[in-house]
C-alpha positions as CSV (number, residue, x, y, z in Angstrom):
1,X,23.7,8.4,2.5
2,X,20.0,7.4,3.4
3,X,17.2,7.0,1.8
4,X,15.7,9.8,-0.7
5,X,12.0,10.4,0.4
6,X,9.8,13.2,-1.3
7,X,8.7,14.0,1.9
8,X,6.2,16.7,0.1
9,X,4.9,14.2,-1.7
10,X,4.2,11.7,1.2
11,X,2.7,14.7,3.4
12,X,0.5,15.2,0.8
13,X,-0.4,11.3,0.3
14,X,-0.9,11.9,3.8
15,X,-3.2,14.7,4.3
16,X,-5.8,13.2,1.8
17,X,-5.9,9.7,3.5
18,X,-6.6,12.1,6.9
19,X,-9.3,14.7,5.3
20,X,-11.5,11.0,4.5
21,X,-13.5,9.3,6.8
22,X,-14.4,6.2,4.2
23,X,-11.2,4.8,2.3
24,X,-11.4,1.6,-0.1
25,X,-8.1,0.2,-0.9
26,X,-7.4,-1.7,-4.3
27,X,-4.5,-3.3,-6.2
28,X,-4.5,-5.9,-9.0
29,X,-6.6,-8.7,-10.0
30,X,-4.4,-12.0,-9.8
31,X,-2.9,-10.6,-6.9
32,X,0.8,-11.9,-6.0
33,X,2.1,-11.1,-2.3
34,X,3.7,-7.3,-2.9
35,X,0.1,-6.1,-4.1
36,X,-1.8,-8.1,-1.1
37,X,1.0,-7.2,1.8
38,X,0.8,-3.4,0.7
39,X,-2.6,-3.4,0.7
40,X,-3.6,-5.0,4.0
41,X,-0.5,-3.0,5.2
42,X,-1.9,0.3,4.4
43,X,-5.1,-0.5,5.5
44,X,-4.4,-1.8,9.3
45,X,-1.9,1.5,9.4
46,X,-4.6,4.0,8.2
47,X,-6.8,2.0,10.8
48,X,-4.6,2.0,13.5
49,X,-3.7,5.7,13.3
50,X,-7.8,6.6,13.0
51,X,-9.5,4.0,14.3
52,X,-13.2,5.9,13.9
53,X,-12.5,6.1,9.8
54,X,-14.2,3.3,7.7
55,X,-11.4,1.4,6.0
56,X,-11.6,-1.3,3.2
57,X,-9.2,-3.5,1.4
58,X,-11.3,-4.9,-1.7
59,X,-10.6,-7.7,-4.7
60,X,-11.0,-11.5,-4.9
61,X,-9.6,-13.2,-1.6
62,X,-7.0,-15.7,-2.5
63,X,-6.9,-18.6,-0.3
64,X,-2.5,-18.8,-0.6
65,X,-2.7,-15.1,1.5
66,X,-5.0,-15.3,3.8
67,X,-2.2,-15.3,6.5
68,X,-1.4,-11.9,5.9
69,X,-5.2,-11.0,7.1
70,X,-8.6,-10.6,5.3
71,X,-10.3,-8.4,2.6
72,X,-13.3,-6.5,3.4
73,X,-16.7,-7.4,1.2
74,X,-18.4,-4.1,1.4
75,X,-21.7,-2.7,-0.3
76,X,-20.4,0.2,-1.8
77,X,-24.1,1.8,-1.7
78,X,-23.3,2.3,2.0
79,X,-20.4,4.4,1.6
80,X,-20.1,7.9,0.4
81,X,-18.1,9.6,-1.7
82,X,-14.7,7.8,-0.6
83,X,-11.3,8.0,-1.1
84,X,-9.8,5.2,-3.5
85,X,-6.6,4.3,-3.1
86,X,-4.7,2.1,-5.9
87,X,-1.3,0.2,-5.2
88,X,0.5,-2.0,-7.6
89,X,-1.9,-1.1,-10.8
90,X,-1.0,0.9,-13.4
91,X,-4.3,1.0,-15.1
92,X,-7.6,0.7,-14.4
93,X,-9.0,-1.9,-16.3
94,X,-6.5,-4.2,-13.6
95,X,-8.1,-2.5,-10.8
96,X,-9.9,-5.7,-8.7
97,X,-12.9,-5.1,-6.8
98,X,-13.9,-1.5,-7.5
99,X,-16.5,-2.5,-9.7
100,X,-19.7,0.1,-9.3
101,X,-18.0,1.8,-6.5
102,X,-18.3,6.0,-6.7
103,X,-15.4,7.4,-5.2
104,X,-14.3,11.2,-4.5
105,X,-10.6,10.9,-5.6
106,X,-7.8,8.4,-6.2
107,X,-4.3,8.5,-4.8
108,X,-1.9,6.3,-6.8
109,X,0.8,4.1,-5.4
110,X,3.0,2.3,-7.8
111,X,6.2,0.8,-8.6
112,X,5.2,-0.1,-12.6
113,X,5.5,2.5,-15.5
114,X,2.6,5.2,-15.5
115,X,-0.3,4.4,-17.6
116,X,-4.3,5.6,-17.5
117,X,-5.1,5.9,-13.6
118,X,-5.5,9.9,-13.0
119,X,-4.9,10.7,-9.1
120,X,-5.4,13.3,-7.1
121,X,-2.2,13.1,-5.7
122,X,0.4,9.9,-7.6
123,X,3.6,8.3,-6.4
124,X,4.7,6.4,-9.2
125,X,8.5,5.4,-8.9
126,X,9.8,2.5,-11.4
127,X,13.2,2.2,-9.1
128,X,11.7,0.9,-6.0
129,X,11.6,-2.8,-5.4
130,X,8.0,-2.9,-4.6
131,X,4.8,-1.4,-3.6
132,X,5.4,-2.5,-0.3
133,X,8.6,-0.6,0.1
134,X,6.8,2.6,-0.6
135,X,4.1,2.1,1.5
136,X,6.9,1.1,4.3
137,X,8.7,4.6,3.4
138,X,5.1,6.3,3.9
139,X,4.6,5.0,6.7
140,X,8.1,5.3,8.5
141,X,8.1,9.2,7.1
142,X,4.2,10.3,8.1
143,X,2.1,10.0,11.4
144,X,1.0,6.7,10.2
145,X,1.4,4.3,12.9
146,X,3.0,0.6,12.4
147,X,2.5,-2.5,14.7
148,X,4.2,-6.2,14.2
149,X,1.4,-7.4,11.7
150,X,2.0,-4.6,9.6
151,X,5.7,-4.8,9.3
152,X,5.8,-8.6,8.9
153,X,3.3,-7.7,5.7
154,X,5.8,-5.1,4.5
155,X,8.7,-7.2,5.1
156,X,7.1,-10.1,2.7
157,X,5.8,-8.1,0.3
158,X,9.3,-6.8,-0.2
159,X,11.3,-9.6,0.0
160,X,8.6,-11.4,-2.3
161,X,8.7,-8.6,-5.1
162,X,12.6,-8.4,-4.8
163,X,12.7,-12.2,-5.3
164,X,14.7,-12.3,-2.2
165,X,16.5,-8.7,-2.7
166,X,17.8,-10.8,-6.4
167,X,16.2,-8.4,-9.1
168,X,17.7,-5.1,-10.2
169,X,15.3,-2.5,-8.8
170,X,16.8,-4.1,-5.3
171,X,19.1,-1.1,-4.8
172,X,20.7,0.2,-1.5
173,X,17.6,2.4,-0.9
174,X,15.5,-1.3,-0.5
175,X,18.1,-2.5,2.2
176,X,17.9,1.1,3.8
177,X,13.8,0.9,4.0
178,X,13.9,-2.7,5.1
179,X,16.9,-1.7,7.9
180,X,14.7,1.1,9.2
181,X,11.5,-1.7,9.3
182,X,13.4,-4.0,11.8
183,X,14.6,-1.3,13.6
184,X,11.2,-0.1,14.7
185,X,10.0,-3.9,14.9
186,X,10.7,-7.1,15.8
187,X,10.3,-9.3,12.8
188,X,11.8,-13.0,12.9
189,X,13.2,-12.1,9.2
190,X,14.3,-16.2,9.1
């Protein structure tokens, strides 16, 4: 039995990260590692698969991260009309770094319960592990395109969230996503 992807729904998370040419990428305030891996994650991927688009991971840097890669600062009067993309936020008073910025539409990616964020297109799922599991399973099911810096992100931000694949949401959909990860990597997992 493997994993059980909406593909539909990650075509269509997809297709509007392709129709933009400016994204800006958010996720909590107090960041832990899930919210910072996914986000620095997605933004390399989206970068690395369209390397002309204008791609932004925003929010206060935290000094204890800043192995998994920098933030962007960004004057959000240069950009126009982006795409916002929220992980690992439920609501958008939590939302770090957006502040004054005038976006076009927000996707949603989240592992908490749904609160106030309206998306264009939302893939809230309480079950998975972490936000950077679903952002693996986007990846490993769309055109998005994944190096080694991307899946060692991934890889912590799961096993961080998981505490270590300990907590309940850890099912055998986590191992699966994490299985297929080193499989098209080479992570030193130890």
């Amino acid at each position: 039995m493997g994993i059980i992807i909406n593909k539909k729904l990650l075509t269509n998370i997809y297709k509007e990260i392709k129709k933009y040419d400016e994204i800006v990428i958010a996720r909590h305030v107090g960041p832990d590692p899930d919210a910072v891996a996914s986000q620095l994650a997605l933004r390399d991927s989206i970068l690395l698969t369209f390397p002309n688009k204008k791609v932004f991971s925003v929010g206060a840097s935290i000094a204890k991260f800043k192995s998994y890669g920098h933030l962007n600062h960004i004057n959000y009067e240069e950009l126009s009309n982006p795409l916002l993309i929220v992980l690992d936020v439920p609501n958008m008073s939590r939302i770090d770094g957006i502040d004054n910025l005038k976006y076009a539409n927000i996707v949603k990616i989240d592992h908490h319960p749904k609160e106030d964020i309206k998306a264009i297109v939302e893939w809230v799922d309480e079950s998975k592990s972490s936000t950077s599991q679903m952002v693996t399973e986007l990846i490993l099911n769309t055109k998005l395109k994944l190096n080694q810096k991307i899946a060692e992100n991934l890889f912590l931000g799961i096993v961080s969230d998981s505490e270590r694949f300990s907590l309940k949401n850890t099912t055998y959909e986590t191992f699966d996503t994490v299985k297929e990860l080193l499989k098209v990597s080479e992570i030193d997992f130890t």
